[in-house]
C-alpha positions as CSV (number, residue, x, y, z in Angstrom):
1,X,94.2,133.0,101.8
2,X,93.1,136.0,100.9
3,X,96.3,137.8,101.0
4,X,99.0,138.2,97.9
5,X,100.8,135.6,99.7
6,X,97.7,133.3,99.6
7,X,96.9,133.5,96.5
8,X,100.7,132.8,95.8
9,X,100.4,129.8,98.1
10,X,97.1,128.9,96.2
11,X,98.5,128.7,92.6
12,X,101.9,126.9,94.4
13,X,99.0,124.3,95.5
14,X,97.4,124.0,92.7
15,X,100.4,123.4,90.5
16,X,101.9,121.2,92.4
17,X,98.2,119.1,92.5
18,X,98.2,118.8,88.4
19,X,102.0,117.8,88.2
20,X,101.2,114.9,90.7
21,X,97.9,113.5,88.8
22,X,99.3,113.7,85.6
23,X,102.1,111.6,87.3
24,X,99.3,109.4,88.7
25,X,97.3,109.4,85.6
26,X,100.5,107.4,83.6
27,X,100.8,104.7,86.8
28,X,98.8,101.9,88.3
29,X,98.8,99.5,91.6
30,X,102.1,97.3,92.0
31,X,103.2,95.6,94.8
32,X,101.7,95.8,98.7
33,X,99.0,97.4,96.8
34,X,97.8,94.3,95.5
35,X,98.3,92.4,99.0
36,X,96.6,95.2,100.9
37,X,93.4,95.0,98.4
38,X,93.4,91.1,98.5
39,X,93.2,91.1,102.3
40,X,90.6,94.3,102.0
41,X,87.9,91.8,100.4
42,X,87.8,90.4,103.5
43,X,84.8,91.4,105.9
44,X,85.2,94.3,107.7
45,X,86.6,93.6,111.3
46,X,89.0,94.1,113.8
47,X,90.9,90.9,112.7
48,X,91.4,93.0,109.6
49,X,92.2,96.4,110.5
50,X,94.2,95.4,113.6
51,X,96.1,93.0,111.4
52,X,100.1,92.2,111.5
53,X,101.6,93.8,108.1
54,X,104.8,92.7,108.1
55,X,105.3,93.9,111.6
56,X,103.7,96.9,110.6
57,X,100.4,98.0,111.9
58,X,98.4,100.6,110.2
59,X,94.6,100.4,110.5
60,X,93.2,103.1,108.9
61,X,95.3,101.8,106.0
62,X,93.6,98.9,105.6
63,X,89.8,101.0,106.0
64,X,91.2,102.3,102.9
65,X,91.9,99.1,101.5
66,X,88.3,97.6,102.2
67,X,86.6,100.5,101.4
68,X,88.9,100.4,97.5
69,X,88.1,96.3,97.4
70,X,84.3,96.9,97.9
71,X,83.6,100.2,96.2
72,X,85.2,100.2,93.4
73,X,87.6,97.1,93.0
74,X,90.9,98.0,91.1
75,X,89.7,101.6,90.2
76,X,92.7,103.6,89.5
77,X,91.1,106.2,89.0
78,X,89.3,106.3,92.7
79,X,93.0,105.6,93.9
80,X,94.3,109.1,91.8
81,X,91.3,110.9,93.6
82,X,91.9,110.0,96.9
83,X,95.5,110.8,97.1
84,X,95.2,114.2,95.0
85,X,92.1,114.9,97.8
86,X,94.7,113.8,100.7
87,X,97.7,115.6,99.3
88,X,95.4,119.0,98.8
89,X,94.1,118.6,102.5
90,X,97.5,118.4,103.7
91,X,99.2,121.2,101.5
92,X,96.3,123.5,103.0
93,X,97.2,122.5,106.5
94,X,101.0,123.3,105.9
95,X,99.6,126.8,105.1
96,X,97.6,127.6,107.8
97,X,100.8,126.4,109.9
98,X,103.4,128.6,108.5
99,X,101.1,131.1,108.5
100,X,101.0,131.0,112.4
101,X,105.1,130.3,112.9
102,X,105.9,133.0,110.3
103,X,102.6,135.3,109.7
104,X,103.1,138.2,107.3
105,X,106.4,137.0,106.3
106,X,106.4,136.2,102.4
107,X,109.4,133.6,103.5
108,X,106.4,131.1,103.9
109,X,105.9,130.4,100.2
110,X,109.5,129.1,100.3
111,X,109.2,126.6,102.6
112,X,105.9,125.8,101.5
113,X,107.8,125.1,98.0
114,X,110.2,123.0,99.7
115,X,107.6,120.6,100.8
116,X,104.9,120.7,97.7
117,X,107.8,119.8,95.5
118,X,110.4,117.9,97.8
119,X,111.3,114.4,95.5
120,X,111.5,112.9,98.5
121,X,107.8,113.0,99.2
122,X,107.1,113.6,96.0
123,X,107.8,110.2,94.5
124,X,107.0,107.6,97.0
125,X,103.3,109.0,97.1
126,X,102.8,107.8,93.2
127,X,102.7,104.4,95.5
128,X,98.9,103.8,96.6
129,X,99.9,101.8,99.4
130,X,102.9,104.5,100.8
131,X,100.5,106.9,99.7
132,X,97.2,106.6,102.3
133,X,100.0,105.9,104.7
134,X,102.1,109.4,104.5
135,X,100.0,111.5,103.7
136,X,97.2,110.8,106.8
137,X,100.3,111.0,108.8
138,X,101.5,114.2,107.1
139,X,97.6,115.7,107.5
140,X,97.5,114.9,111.1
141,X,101.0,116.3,112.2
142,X,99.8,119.7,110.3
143,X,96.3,119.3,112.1
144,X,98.9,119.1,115.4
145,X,100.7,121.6,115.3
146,X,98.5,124.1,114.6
147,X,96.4,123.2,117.5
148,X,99.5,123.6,119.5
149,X,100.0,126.9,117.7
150,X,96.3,128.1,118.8
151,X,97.2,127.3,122.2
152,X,100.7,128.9,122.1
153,X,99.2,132.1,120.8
154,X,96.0,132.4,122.4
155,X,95.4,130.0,124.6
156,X,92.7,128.0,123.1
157,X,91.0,125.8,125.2
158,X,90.2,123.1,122.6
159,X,93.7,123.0,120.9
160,X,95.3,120.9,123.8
161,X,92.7,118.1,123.7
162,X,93.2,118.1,119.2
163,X,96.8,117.5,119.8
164,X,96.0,114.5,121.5
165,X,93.5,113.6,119.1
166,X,95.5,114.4,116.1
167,X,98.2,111.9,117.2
168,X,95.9,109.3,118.2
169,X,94.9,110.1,114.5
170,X,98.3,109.9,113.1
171,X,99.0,106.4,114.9
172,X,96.0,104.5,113.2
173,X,98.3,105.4,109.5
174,X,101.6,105.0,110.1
175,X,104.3,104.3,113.0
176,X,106.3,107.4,112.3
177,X,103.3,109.6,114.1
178,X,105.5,108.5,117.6
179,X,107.6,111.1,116.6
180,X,105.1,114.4,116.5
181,X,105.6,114.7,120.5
182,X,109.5,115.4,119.0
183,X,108.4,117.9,116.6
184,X,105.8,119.5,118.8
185,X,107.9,119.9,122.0
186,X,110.1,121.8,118.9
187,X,107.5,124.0,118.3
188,X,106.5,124.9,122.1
189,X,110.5,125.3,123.5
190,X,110.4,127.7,120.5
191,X,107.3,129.6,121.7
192,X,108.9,129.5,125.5
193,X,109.4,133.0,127.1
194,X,113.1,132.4,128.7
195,X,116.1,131.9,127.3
196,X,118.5,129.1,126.5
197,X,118.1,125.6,128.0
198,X,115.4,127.1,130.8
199,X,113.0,127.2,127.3
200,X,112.6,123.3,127.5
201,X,111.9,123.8,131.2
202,X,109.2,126.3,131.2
203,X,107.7,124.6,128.1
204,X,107.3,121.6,129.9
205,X,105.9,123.2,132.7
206,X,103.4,125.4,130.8
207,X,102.1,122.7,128.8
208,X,101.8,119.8,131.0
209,X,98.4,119.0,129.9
210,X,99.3,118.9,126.5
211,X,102.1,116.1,127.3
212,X,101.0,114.1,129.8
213,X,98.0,112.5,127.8
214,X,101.0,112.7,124.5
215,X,103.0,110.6,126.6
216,X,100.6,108.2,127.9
217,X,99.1,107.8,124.3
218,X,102.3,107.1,122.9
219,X,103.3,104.5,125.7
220,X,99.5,102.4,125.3
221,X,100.4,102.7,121.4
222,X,104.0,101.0,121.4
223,X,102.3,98.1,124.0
224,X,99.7,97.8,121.6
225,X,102.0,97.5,118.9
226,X,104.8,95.0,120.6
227,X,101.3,93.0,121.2
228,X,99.6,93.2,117.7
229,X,102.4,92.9,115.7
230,X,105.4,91.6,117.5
231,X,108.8,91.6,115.4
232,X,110.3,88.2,115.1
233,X,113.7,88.5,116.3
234,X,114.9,84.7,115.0
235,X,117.3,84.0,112.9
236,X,115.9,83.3,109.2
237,X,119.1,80.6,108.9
């Protein structure tokens, strides 16, 4: 951070912050973000964080939904705050990765652009409901990967048991956290020390106790899932 670069990224960070709650400042719940808070005022429970959405299953959604419903019912203004507070956490995260896959190289700012102002992410995220969903997910595949990083580069013996606990993280937001396993094996066949297909060997190998745990997480998640929130497969007619 300290670095010309890090400033750079800083003011990229900070821009990027007071374009999106100025956005957020002109907009309001709508949709799912009225079901969500309806079932919130319920009593905190398993019933309710456990829940089937719509096939979907996202429990740490729904903590952010109760805690909305009994803090501060219909407070916009809390909703603004928490995703300007998530989206800062996560920008910071993306900095401290790219710092580690490209360190030194000013070629950082330029991806970090791409994803501070990609429409893509940009837009859905005005959504409050979409919104404590991605961005958890996006926080905890940052919070991942560097972990992974730490162990890639030095061996850290408390960055393989954080991958592990990121994704467990990522799971309770969103079901697009089974795919960090994809985007962290990336990262490690990278990092391998061979060449050609022999990198996805020896990355495998090297980091067994990374994926192991990965794999078995991911497998107790999807039976979790089938069981909590089963997808109809009849026909509607």
């Amino acid at each position: 951070w300290r670095s010309a670069a890090g400033v750079a990224a800083l003011v990229l960070i900070g821009g990027q912050l007071i374009w999106r709650a100025v956005l957020l400042g002109r907009g309001y719940f709508t949709q799912d973000d009225f079901l969500m808070l309806t079932l919130g005022a319920r009593p905190l429970s398993l019933d309710l964080v456990l829940q089937d959405y719509s096939g979907h299953l996202f429990p740490g959604g729904f903590l952010f939904a109760w805690a909305n419903t009994h803090l501060a019912p219909l407070d916009w203004t809390l909703a603004v705050v928490e995703i300007v507070v998530l989206q800062l956490i996560a920008s910071a995260l993306a900095w401290l990765v790219l710092c580690r896959l490209l360190p030194g190289s000013w070629w950082r700012l330029t991806v970090l652009s791409v994803y501070l102002f990609c429409p893509l992410a940009l837009w859905p995220t005005q959504w409050w409901a979409v919104a404590i969903q991605y961005l958890p997910v996006s926080i905890f595949l940052f919070l991942a990967t560097w972990a992974l990083l730490h162990r890639l580069q030095e061996d850290s013996r408390w960055s393989g048991p954080l991958v592990v606990l990121a994704t467990a993280s990522g799971l309770l937001f969103q079901e697009r956290a089974v795919l960090y396993p994809v985007v962290l094996g990336f990262v490690a066949v990278a990092f391998a020390d061979a060449v050609g297909l022999r990198r996805i060997v020896v990355a495998l190998r090297s980091h067994l106790v990374v994926w192991v745990p990965l794999v078995a997480l991911i497998v107790g998640y999807v039976v979790a899932h089938r069981a909590l929130a089963p997808i109809d497969s009849t026909s509607p007619g």
